[in-house]
N, C-alpha and C positions, 0 to 999 in steps of 0.2 A: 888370581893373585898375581900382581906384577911386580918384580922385582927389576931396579935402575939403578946402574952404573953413576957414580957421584958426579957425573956432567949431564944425565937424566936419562941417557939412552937404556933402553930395557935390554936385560939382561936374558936370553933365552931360557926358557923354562928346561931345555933336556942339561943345560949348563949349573941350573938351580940344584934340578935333582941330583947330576955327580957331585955337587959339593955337599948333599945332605948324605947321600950314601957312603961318600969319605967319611964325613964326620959320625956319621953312623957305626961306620965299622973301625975306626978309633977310639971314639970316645962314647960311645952307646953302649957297648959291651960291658966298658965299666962299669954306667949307671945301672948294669942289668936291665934294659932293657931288648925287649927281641927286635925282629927286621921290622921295623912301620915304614909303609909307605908315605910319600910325601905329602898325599892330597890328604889322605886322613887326621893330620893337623888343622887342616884349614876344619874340616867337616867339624872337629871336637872341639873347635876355638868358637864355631857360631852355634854351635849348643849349649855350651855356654854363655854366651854373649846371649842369647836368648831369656836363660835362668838369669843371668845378674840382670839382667835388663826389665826382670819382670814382666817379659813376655811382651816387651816391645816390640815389633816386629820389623815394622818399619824403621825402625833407627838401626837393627841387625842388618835390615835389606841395604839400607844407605850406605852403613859402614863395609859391610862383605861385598858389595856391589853386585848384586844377583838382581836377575832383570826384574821378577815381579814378587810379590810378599807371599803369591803363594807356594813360589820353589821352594820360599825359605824353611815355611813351616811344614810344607810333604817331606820333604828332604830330611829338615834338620830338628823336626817339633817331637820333643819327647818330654816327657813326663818323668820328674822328680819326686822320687816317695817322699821327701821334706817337703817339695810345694803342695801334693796333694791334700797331705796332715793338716799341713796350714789352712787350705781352704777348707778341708772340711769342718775343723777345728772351728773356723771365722762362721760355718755358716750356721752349724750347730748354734752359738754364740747371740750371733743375730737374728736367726729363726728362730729359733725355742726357747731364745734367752737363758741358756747356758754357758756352764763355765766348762766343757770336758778335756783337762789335759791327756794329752794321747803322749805316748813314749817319743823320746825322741829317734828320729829318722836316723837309719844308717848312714846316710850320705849327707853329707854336708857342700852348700855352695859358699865358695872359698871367697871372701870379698875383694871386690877390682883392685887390684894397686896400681894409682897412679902417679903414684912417683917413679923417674928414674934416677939412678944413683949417677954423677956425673962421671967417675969414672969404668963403667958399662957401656957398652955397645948397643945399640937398641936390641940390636942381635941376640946379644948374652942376655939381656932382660928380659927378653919374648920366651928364650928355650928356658930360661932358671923360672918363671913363673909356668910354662907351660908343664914341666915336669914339677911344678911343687900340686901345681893343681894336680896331675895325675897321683901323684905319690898319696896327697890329702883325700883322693879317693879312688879305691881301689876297684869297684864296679864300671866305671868307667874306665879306666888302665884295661880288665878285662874283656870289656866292649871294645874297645880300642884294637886290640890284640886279638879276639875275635874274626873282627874285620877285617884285619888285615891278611891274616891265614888265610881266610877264607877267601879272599883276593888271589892269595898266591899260587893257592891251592889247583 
């Protein structure tokens, strides 16, 4: 992930992370959330990006910039109880030519927004969806926070 100064020059990543751990320990606390590490956003934004992409891979590689499709999916390929429902749902369906509604999944994938508000910062629009996605699910928040422990640990 690179981050550039509004003349284009990049911004050093150890300069990234002090202004996320400021903002972390001002304004994190509030939203109740605990210490995450920096890179663990990028990690939970291309698992997602994977889920809304419908498992596009290559357009996740493109956009996250990872050298080949298959770091993406070692890395970052995880399985959705709603996506599996779904397929299995589809193949029941078209195999045996059934209809079996299955309950619906605890988790839900949150649909892309791609509008931005003009008065927002791309900034303020990546962290208010990035924590509305966490908040809309909480197994992931707990994966998240997991990870991160487990990091610091």
């Amino acid at each position: 992930m690179v981050f550039c100064w509004e003349d284009g020059r990049s911004i050093e990543p150890r300069r990234v992370t002090k202004w996320f751990n400021d903002w972390q320990n001002h304004e994190g606390a509030s939203l109740g959330l605990g210490k995450v590490v920096f890179h663990s956003i990028r990690s939970t934004s291309t698992s997602y990006m994977l889920a809304l992409s419908g498992g596009d891979i290559k357009a996740v590689q493109d956009f996250t910039g990872h050298k080949t499709a298959k770091m993406v999916t070692d890395i970052y390929g995880r399985t959705f109880l709603n996506r599996k429902q779904d397929l299995s749902q589809k193949f029941d369906e078209d195999f045996y030519g059934t209809n079996t509604e299955l309950p619906p999944a605890k988790e839900e994938i949150p649909p892309p927004q791609t509008e931005l508000k003009s008065e927002k910062t791309p900034e303020e629009h990546n962290r208010e969806m990035l924590l509305g996605l966490l908040a809309k699910d909480p197994e992931m928040l707990k994966m998240l926070l997991s990870a991160v422990l487990a990091n610091n640990a």
